[in-house]
BATORVEX-32538 format. One record per residue (C-alpha): z, x, y; residue in three letters. Coordinates in steps of 0.25 Angstrom, whole numbers, plus 5000, padded with zeros to 4 digits. Example, Ala and Ser with C-alpha at 12.3 -4.5 7.8 and 13.67 -1.06 7.14 Angstrom:
REM BATORVEX-32538
+------+------+-------+-----+
:   up : east : north :  aa :
+------+------+-------+-----+
: 5031 : 5049 :  4982 : ALA :
: 5029 : 5055 :  4996 : SER :
+------+------+-------+-----+
***
This chain:
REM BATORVEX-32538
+------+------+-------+-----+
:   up : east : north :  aa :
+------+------+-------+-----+
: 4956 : 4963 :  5213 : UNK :
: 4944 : 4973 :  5220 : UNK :
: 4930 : 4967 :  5219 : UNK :
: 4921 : 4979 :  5212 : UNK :
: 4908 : 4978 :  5206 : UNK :
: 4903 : 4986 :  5194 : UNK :
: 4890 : 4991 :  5193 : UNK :
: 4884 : 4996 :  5178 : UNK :
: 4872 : 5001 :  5177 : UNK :
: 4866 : 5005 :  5161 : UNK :
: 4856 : 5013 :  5161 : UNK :
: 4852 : 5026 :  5152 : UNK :
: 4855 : 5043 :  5153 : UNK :
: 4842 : 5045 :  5156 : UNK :
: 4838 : 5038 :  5169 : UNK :
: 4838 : 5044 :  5183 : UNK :
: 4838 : 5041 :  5197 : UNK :
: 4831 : 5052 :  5205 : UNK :
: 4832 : 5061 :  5193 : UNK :
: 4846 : 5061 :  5191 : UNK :
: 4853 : 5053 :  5180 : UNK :
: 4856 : 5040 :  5185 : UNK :
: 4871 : 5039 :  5180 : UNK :
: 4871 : 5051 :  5190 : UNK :
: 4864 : 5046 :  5201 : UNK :
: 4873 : 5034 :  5201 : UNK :
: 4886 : 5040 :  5200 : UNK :
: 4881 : 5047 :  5211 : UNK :
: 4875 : 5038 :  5220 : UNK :
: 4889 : 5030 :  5219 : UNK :
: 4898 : 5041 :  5222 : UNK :
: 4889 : 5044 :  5236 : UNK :
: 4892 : 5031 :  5239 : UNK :
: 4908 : 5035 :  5242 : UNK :
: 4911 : 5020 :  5239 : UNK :
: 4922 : 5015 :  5230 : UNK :
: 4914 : 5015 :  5217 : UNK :
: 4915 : 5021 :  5202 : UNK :
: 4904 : 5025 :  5193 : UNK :
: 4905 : 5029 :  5179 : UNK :
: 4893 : 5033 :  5169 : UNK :
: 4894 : 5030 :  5154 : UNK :
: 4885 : 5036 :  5143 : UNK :
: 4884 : 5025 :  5131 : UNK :
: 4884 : 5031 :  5118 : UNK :
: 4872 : 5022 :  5114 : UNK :
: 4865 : 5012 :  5119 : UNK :
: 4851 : 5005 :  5119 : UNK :
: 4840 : 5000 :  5129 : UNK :
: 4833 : 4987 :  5132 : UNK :
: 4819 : 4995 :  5129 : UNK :
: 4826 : 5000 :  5114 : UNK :
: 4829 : 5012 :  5115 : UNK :
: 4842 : 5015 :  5108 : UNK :
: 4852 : 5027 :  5112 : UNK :
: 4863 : 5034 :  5103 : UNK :
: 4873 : 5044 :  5103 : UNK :
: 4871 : 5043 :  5088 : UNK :
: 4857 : 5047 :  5087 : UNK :
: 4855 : 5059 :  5096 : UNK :
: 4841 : 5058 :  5097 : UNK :
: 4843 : 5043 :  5103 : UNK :
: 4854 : 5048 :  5113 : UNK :
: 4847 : 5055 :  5123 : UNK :
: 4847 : 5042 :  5134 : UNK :
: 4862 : 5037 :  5133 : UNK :
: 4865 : 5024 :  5140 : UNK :
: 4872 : 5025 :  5154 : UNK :
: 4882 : 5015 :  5161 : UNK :
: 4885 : 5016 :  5174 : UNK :
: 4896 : 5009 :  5180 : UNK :
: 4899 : 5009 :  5196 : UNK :
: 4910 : 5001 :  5200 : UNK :
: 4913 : 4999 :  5215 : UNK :
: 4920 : 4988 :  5226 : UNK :
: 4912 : 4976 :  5227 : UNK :
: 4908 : 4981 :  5242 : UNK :
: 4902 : 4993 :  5237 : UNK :
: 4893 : 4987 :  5226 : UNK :
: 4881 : 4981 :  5234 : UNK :
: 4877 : 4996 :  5241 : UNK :
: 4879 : 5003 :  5225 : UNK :
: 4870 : 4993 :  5218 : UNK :
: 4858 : 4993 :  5225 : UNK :
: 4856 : 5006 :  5224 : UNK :
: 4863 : 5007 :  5209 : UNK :
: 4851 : 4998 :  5206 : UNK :
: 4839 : 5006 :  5210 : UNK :
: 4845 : 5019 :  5203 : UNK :
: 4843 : 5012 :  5191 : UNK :
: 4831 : 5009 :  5186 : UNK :
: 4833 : 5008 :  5171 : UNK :
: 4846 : 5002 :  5167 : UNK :
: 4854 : 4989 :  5168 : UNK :
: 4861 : 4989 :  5181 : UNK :
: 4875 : 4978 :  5181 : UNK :
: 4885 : 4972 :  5190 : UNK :
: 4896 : 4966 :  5189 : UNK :
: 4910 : 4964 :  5197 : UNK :
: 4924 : 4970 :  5194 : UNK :
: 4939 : 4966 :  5200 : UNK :
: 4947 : 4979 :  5200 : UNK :
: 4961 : 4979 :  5201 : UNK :
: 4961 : 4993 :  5209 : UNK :
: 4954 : 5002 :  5214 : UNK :
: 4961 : 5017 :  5215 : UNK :
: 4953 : 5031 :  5220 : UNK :
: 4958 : 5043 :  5225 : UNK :
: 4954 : 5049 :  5241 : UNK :
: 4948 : 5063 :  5235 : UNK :
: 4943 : 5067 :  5250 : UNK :
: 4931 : 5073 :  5240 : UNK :
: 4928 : 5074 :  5224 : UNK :
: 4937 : 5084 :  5219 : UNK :
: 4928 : 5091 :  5212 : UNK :
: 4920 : 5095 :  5223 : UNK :
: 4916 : 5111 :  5224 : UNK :
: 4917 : 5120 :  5237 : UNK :
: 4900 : 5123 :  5233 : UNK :
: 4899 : 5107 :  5233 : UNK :
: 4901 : 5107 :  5250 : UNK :
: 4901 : 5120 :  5255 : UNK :
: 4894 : 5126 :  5266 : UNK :
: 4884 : 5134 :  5258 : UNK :
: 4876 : 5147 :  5264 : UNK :
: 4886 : 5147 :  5276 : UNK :
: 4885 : 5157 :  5287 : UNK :
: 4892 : 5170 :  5288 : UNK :
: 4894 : 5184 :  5294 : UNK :
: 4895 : 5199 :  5288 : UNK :
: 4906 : 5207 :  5291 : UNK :
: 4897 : 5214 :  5304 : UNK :
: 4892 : 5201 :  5308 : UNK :
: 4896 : 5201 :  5324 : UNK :
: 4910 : 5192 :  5327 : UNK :
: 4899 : 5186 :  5338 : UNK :
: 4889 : 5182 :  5329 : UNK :
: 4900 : 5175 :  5319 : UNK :
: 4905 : 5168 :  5332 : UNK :
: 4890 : 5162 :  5335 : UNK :
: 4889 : 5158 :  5320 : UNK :
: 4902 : 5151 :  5319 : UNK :
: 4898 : 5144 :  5334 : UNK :
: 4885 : 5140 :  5329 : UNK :
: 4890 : 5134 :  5317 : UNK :
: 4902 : 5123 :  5312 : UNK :
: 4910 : 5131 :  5308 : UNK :
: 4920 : 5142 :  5312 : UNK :
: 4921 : 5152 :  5301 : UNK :
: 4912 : 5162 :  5294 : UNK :
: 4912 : 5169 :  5280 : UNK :
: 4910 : 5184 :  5281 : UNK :
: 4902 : 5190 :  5269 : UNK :
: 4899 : 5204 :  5264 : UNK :
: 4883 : 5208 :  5260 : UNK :
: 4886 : 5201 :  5246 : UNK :
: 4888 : 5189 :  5253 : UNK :
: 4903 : 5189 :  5248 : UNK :
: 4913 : 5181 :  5259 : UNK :
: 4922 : 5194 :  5265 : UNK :
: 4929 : 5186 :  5278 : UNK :
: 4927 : 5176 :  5285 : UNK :
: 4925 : 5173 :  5300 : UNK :
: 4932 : 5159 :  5306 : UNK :
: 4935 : 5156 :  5320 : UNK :
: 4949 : 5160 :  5321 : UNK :
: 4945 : 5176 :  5317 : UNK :
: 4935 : 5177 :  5328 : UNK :
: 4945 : 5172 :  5339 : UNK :
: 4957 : 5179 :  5333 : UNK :
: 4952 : 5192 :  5327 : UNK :
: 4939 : 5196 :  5336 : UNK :
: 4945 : 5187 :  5348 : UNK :
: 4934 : 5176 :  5350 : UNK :
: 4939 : 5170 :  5365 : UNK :
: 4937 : 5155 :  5359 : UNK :
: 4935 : 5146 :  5347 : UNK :
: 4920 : 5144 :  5343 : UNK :
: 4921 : 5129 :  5345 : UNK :
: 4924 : 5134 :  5361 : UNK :
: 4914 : 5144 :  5361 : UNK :
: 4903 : 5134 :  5357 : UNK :
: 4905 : 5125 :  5371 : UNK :
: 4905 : 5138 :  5379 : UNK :
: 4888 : 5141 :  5381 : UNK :
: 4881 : 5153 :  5376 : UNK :
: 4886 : 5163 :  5389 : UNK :
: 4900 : 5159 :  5386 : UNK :
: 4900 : 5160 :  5370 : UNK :
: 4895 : 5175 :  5373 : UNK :
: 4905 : 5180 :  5382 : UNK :
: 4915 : 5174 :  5370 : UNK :
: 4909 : 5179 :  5360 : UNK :
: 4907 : 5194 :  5367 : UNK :
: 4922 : 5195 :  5364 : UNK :
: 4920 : 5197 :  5348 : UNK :
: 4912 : 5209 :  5353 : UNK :
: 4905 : 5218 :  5341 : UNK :
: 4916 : 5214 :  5331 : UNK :
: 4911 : 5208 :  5318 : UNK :
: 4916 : 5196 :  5306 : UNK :
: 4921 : 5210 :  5297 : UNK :
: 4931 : 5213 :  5308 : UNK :
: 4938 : 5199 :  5309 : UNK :
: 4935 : 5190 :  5298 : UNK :
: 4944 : 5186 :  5290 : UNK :
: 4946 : 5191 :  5276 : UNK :
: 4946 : 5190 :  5264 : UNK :
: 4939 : 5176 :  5267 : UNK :
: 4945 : 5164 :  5258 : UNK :
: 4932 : 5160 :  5250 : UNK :
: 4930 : 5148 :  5240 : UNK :
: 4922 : 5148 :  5228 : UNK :
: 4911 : 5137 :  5228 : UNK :
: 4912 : 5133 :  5215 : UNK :
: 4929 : 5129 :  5219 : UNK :
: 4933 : 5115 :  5223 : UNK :
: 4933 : 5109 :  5235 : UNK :
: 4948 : 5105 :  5235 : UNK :
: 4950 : 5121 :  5230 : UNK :
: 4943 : 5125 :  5245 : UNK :
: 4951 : 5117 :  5253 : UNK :
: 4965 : 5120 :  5248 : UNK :
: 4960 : 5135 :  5250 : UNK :
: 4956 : 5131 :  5264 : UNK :
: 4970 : 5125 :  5267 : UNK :
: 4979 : 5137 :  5259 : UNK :
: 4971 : 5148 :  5268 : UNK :
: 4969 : 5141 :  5281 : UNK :
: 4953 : 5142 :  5281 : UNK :
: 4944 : 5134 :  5286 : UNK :
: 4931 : 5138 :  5278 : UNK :
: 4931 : 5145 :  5265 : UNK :
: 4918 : 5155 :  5261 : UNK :
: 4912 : 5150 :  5248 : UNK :
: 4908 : 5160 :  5239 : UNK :
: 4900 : 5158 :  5223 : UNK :
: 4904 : 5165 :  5212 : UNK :
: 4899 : 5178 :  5217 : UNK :
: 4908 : 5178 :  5228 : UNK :
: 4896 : 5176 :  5238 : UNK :
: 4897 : 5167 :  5250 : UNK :
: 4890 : 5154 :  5247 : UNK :
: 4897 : 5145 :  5257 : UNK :
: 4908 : 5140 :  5265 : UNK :
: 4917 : 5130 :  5265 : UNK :
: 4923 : 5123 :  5276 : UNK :
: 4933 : 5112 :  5279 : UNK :
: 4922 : 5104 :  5285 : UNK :
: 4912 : 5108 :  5273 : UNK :
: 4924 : 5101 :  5266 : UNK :
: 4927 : 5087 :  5275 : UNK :
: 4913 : 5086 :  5276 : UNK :
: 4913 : 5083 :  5262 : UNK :
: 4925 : 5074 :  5261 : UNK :
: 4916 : 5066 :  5271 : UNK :
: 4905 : 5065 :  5262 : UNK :
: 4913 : 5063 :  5249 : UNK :
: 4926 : 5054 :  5252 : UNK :
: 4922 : 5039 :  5250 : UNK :
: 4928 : 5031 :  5260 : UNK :
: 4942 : 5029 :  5257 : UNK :
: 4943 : 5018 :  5269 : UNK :
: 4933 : 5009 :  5263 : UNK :
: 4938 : 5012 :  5249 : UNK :
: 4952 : 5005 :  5254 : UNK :
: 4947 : 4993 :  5261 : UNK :
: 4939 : 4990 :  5246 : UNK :
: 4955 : 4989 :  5241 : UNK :
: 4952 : 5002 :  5234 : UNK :
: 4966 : 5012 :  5233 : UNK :
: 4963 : 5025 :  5237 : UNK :
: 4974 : 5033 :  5233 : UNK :
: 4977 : 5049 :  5241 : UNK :
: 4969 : 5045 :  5253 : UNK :
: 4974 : 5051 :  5265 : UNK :
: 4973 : 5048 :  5278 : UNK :
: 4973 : 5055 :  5294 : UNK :
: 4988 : 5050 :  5295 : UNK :
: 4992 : 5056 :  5282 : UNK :
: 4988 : 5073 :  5289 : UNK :
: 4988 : 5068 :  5305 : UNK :
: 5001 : 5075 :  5311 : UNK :
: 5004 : 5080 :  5326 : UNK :
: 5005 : 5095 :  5323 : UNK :
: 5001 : 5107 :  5332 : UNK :
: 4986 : 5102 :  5331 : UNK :
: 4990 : 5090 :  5338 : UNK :
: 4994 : 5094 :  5352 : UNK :
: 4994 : 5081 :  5362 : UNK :
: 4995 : 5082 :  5377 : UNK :
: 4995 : 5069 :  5387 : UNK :
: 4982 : 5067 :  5397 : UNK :
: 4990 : 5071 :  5409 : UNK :
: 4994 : 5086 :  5402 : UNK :
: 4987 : 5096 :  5412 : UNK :
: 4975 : 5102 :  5405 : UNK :
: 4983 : 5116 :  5407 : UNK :
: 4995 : 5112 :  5399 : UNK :
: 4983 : 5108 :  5388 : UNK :
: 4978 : 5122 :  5387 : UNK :
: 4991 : 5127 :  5385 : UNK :
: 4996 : 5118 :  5374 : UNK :
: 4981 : 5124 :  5369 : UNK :
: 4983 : 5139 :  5373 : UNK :
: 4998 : 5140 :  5366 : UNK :
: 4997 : 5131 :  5355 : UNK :
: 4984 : 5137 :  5349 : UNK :
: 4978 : 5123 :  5348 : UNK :
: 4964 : 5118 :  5351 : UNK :
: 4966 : 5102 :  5356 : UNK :
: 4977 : 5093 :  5362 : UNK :
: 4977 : 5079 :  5359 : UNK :
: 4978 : 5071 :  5373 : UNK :
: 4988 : 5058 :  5372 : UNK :
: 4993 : 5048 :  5380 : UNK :
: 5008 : 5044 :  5383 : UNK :
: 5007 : 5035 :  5370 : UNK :
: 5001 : 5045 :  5361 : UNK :
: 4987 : 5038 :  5362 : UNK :
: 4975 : 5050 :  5361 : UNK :
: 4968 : 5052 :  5373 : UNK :
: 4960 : 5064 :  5371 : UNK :
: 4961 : 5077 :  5366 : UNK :
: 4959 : 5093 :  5372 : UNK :
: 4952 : 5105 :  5364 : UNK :
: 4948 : 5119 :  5371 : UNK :
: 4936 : 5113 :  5372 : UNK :
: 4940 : 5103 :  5380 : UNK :
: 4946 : 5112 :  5389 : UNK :
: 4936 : 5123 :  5390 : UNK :
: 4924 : 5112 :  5393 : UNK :
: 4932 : 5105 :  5404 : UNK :
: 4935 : 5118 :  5412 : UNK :
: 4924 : 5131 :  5409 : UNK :
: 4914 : 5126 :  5417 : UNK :
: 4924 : 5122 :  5432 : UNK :
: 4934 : 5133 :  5425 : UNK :
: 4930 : 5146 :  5420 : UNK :
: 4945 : 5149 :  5419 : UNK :
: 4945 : 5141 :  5405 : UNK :
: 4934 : 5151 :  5399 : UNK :
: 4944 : 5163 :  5400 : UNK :
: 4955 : 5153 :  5395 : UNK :
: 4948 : 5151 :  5381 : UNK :
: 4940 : 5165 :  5380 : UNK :
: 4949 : 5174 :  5387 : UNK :
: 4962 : 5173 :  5377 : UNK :
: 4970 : 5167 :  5390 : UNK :
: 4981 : 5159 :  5388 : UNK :
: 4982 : 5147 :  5397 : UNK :
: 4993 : 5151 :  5407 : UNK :
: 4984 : 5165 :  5408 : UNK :
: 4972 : 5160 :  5413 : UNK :
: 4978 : 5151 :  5423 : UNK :
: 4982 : 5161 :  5429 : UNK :
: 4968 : 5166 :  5428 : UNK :
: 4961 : 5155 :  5433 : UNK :
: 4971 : 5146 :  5443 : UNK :
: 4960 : 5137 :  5446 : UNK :
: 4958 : 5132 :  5432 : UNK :
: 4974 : 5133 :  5430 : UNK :
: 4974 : 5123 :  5439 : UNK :
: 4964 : 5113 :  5436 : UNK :
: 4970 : 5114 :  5423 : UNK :
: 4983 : 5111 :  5427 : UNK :
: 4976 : 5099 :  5435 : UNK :
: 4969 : 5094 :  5423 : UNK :
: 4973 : 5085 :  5414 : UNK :
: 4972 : 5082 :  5397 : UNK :
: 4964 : 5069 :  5400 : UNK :
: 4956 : 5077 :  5411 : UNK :
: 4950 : 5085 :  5399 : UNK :
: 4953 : 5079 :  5387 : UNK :
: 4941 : 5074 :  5378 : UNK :
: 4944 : 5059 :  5376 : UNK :
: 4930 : 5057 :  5365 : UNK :
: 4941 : 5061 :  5351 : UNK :
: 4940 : 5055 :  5338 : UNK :
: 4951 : 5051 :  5331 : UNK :
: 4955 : 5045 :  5319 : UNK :
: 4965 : 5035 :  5315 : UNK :
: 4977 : 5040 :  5306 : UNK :
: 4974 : 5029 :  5296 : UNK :
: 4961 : 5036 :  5291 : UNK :
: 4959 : 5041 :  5279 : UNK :
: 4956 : 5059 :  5282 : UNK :
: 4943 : 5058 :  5276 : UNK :
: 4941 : 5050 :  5289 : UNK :
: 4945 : 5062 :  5298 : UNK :
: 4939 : 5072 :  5292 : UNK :
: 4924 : 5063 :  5293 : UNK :
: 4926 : 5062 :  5308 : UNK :
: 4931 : 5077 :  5309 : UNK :
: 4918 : 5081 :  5304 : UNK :
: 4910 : 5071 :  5313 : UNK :
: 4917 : 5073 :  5324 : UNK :
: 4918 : 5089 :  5322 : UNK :
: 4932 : 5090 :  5323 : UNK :
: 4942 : 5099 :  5319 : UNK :
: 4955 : 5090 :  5323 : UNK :
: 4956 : 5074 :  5325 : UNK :
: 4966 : 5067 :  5332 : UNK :
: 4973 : 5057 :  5324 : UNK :
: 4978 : 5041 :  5328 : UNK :
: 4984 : 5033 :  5323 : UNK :
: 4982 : 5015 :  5324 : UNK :
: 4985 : 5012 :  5339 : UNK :
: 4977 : 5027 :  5344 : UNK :
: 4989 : 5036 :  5344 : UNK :
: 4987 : 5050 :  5343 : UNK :
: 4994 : 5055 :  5327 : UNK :
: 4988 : 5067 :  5328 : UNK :
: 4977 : 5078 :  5323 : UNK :
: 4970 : 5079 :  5310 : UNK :
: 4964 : 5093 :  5307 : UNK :
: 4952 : 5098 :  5297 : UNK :
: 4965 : 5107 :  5291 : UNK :
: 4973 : 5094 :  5290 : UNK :
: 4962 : 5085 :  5284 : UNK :
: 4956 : 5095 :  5272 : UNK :
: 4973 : 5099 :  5269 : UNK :
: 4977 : 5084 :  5265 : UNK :
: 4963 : 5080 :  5261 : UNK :
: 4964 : 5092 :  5250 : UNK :
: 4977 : 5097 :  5248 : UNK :
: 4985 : 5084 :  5249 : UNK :
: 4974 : 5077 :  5242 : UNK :
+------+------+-------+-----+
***
């Protein structure tokens, strides 16, 4: 048997606690908890009061302050930081405890409520561009901003494209990511940017943008999101007029804030049933690129340069995780002694082109090693975590990918954003 503890509180319809109907309040206040706790509110159908008053549902003039029963009902552990508090909300009532042996304790790991609306936890009065906005001032709101894409509206407002990373460098040529261009100073980030020249977001967005409406479910968004391939999705009301965005991490940021903590929940003996966890969405895929710390740095740009990839994942002989490699870190350990690995990144080169460009670096390169370079401060998370878990440190750590172990520190793998919002949602 679990030890729980019931807390019943009878009281009237017409109390409040900071204006607001107290059953309310209370539901409330125990569901922001996250803890493993049930409330339930009943309405008597009469009653009566220790001043005399007498209530009905048979006289309708007596039937306007209906008795209330609240029951909250919660693990043992929880009760001393719920009663406290449950205790100072009400002020005219009969607050009781007693204690309860359950025989089980079943709930299912919803990553959010269900019910949850796109309006609830979008980005509301995001930025955008006009179809003549200049190419280079949409790349300078994207880089000043945490995101990497942009709706495109018309002069009623209406979305009519939309603007993401992968158009710039693809359509109108941008020399390197945004998340690149940021480490790069204000004299460099100009010289890129001169590429995109006087085109503007009606020449390259994309179009017709894939657009939500706000008054939609959450669960709705995402599997739109994961059918098309989009990142972001432009949130329009019932006008059709752009009143937000939503995005993957408008999304997780919400599963952070919603999701009680299923770890917690389990060690109280309570069953959590559909909870899934990094090992069940961890595999070695083409985002999970490993090399050993004695490859030469210049076979490390070209797994990069051919594979179309953005990391390599540095392990040992036995498979233990050393360190990882991103662009980044390979353009911040070479531009300032070797101005070769500009032209590498903004000059469309592939690797074996500008070594031939730029012996000197070629050289150093092949000299180099992927534990010279390698950045050795990661996070990583165990494969025995519930995802909910990821996705908090993704959004801590500003992450997009993170390497998985598994018990004795061995590399399994990568678990992406695209990962964690498909089996949090669609194999929910």
């Amino acid at each position: 048997m679990l030890r729980y503890k019931i807390i019943e509180i009878f009281t009237s319809e017409e109390e409040r606690w900071n204006g607001q109907a107290l059953y309310g309040a209370i539901v409330e206040y125990v569901n922001d908890l996250k803890i493993a706790a049930r409330t339930i509110v009943m309405r008597g159908i009469e009653g009566s009061f220790e001043n005399g008053e007498i209530t009905t549902g048979r006289l309708e003039a007596l039937s306007y302050n209906m008795p209330i029963r609240i029951t909250i009902i919660m693990p043992a552990t929880e009760f001393a930081q719920v009663l406290p508090t449950v205790q100072e909300m009400v002020t005219d009532g009969i607050v009781a405890v007693r204690d309860i042996n359950v025989a089980a304790h079943k709930t299912r790991g919803l990553l959010m409520p269900r019910y949850t609306r796109v309006r609830e936890i979008m980005t509301s009065s995001p930025q955008k561009a006009n179809i003549n906005t200049p190419l280079s001032e949409v790349a300078r709101l994207l880089l000043s901003a945490s995101f990497t894409g942009l709706p495109v509206v018309d002069q009623d407002n209406r979305p009519i494209g939309v603007i993401a990373q992968g158009d710039l460098i693809y359509k109108a040529k941008m020399p390197m990511r945004l998340g690149l261009l940021a480490q790069c100073g204000d004299e460099k980030t100009d010289a890129a940017l001169g590429v995109l020249g006087s085109k503007n977001a009606g020449e390259i967005m994309t179009q017709p943008p894939i657009i939500i409406e706000q008054d939609k479910l959450v669960t709705e968004a995402v599997n739109l999101m994961i059918a098309k391939k989009v990142k972001r999705l432009p949130v329009i009301d019932t006008a059709g007029k752009l009143v937000g965005i939503l995005s993957r991490v408008d999304v997780f940021h919400t599963i952070t804030k919603e999701c009680p903590d299923w770890s917690g929940f389990q060690g109280q003996n309570i069953q959590v049933e559909n909870i899934q966890f990094v090992a069940d969405i961890v595999r070695r895929d083409t985002n999970a690129y490993t090399v050993l710390p004695d490859t030469a740095v210049n076979e490390v740009m070209t797994m990069i340069d051919s594979n179309d990839i953005q990391r390599v994942c540095v392990v040992d002989k036995d498979g233990f995780l050393l360190g990882m490699i991103s662009d980044r870190d390979l353009l911040i350990a070479f531009i300032d002694r070797h101005p070769g690995i500009w032209d590498y990144f903004v000059g469309g080169l592939s690797f074996t082109e500008q070594g031939r460009r730029h012996k000197e670096l070629r050289e150093h390169l092949l000299a180099s090693t992927a534990a010279d370079i390698m950045n050795r401060n990661i996070t990583t998370i165990q494969e025995n975590a519930p995802i909910e878990d990821a996705i908090k440190l993704m959004l801590e750590k500003v992450i997009k990918r993170l390497p998985v172990l598994d018990a004795e520190g061995k590399f399994k793998g990568l678990v992406s954003r695209d990962s964690l919002l498909h089996w949090g949602f669609v194999s929910g």
